[in-house]
N, C-alpha and C positions, 0 to 999 in steps of 0.2 A: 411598496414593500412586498417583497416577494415569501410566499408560504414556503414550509417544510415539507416538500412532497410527502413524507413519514408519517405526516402529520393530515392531511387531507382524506378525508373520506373515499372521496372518487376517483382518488389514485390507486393503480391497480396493486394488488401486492408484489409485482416485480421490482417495479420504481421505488417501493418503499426497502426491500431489499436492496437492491443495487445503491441507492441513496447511505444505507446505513451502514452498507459496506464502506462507500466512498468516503464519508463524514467520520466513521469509528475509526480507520484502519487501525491508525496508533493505538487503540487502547491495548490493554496486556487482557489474554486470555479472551480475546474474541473468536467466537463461533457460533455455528446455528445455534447453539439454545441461546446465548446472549439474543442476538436479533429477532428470536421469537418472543421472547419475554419483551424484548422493549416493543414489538409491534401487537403484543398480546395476537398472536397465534401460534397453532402448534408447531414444532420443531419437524416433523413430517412437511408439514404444507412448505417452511422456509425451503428445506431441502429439495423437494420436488420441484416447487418454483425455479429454482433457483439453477437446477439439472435440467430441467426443461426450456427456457432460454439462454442458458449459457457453456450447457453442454458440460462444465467443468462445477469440481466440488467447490464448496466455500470457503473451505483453506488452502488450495492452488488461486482462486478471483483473490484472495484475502491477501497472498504471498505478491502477486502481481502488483495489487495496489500500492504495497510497502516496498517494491523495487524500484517504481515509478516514482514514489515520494522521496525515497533514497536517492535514488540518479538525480535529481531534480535537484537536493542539497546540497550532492559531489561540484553538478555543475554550476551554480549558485556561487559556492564558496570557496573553488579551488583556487583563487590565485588569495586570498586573505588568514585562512589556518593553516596549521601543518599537518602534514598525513595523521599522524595520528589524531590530533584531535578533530579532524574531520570525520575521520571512519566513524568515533566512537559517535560522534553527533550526528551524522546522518541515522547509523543503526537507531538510537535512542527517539530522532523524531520521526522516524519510518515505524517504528512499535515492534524493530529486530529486540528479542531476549541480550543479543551478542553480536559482535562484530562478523563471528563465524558464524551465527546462523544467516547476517546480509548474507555474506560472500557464499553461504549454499544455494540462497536462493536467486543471486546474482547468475551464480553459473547453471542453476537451472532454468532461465526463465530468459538470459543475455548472453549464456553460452561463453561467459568472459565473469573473471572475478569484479569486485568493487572497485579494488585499487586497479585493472587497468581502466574502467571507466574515468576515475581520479586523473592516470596521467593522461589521458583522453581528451579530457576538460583544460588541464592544465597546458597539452602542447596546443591547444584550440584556442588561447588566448593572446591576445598581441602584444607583438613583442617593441618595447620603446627603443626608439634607432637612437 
């Protein structure tokens, strides 16, 4: 049985941020003070941590993870729902607010909206002769 790095002592507090990022993304209204309160330290140390190995804030790593878990349900489930209820389902288990905030963070982070990802997946599928 494997531990919750979050959760071990002699995990450094990167692991245990990066971890709470990776594990949270979806929930609504995460950000440093959420992950400081669940790892009982200060909202300073998540931040600095967090700046100092990864270079970027924790709502651009936070935005990443939810495009990556989004892309991931496009390509999962493009040949079985229909556009739209794909979109709305990906945004919803990626922890997008809205369809339109996926696709701002799609074309910031993919440089391409959601839906061309969608028909992306969709012509990447095989076709029955």
């Amino acid at each position: 049985m494997t531990k919750n790095p979050a959760d071990t002592p002699t995990s450094s507090l990167w692991e245990r941020i990066n971890y709470s990022l990776q594990t949270l993304h979806s929930q609504p209204g995460l950000n440093a003070r959420v992950i400081a309160r669940r790892l009982g330290v200060s909202v300073c140390a998540v931040r600095a941590t967090h700046r100092l190995h990864q270079h970027t804030s924790i709502r651009s790593d936070l935005a990443r993870f939810r495009v990556e878990a989004a892309q991931r349900v496009l390509r999962e489930h493009a040949a079985t729902l229909p556009s739209a209820l794909l979109m709305m389902r990906a945004a919803e288990i990626a922890g997008f607010r809205s369809v339109d905030e996926m696709d701002r963070a799609f074309l910031r982070y993919r440089h391409r909206s959601s839906f061309d990802v969608l028909l992306s997946a969709r012509m990447a599928l095989p076709r029955a002769a």
